[in-house]
N, C-alpha and C positions, 0 to 999 in steps of 0.2 A: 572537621570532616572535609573543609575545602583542599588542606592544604595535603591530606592524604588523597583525595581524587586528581590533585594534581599532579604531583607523585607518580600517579597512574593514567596520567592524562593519556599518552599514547596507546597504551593498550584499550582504554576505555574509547578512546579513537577508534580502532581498531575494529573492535566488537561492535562499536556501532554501524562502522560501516557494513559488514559482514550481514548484519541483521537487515539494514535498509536494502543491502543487495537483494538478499533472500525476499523481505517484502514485494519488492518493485518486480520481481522475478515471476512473483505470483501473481502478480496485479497487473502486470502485461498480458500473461496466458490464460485467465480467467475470464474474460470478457471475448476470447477467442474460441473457447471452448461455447460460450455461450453462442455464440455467430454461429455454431455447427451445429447447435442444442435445437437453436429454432428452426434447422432442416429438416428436424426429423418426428417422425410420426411419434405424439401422446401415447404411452405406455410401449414403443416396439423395444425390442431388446436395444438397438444403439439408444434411444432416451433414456434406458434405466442406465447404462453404460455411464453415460453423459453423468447422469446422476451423483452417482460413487466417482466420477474425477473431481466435478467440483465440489463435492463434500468435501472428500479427501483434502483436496488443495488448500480450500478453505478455512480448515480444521488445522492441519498438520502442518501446512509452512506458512499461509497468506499471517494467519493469525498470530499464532506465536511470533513471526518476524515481527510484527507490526508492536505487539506488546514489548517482544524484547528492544527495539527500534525506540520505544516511547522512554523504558526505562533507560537506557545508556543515554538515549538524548538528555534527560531530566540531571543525571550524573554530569553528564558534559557543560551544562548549563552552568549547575552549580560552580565546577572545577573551574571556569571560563568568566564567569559571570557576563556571559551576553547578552543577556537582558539589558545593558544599559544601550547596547549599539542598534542604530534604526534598521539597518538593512537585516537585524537578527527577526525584529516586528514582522518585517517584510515575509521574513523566510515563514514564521508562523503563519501571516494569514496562508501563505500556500500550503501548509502542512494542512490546517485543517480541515481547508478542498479536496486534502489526500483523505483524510476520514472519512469524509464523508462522500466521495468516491469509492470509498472502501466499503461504507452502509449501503450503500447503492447495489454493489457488486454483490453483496453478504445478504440483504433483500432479494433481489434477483436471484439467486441459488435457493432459498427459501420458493419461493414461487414456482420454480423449475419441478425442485422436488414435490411438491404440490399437482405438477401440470396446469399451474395456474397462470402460463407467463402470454401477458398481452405487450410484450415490448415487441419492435422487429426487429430483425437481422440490421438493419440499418442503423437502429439506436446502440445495439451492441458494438458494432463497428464506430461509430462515436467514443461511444465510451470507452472502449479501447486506446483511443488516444489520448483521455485526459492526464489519466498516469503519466503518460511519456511529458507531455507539456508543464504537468507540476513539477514534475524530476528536473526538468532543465530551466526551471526556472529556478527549483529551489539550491542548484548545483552554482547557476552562475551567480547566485547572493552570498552561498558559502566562501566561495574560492574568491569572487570578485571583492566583496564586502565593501559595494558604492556608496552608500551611505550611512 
């Protein structure tokens, strides 16, 4: 199996980038939508609005990116075997800050649609930055590969 993923190491390259784009895509706008969510009046038409984008988002790109992100990473792994390399440890503990970044966001949408959200406009504008701060951390371990 290795020596066929490697084989196809560049496309599975590829695909994974493609996926992690589309993830990070929605995990930027997600937590922006929410900064406007908490402007506006429980049950008025813009709240339900609100509603139906982050479901949407959530459902339709954040998640499937993020799954198919998981599976081509897991492929790459294998094909690479970079588990042996420390900066690759590195890049993981930041991935799973992005998960659960991601449960965070995926929670929060859950609450929204409830009209149950006690966060503020301020914590959503935080967390709007996390993404961006895991991405360029997890970008300059890839590329750099310090240790």
């Amino acid at each position: 199996m290795k020596e066929i993923l490697a084989h196809h190491y560049l496309l599975l390259k590829a695909l994974h980038l493609i996926c992690v784009i589309a993830w990070m895509a929605g995990m930027f706008y997600l937590p922006r939508l929410f900064v406007y969510h908490t402007r506006t009046k429980k049950g008025s038409e813009m709240s339900e609005t609100f509603k139906v984008m982050e479901r949407r988002l959530l459902r339709i790109i954040i998640n499937p990116a993020m799954v198919l992100s998981l599976i081509t990473g897991i492929l790459l792994i294998i094909a690479t075997g970079a588990m042996q390399f420390g900066w690759f440890h590195a890049k993981l503990t930041l991935l799973v800050a992005m998960f659960a970044s991601h449960g965070i966001m995926a929670r929060s949408r859950r609450y929204f649609a409830k009209d149950m959200n006690t966060h503020s406009e301020r914590f959503y504008r935080i967390l709007n930055e996390v993404p961006t701060v895991l991405m360029i951390g997890i970008v300059l371990l890839v590329v750099l590969k310090p240790f």
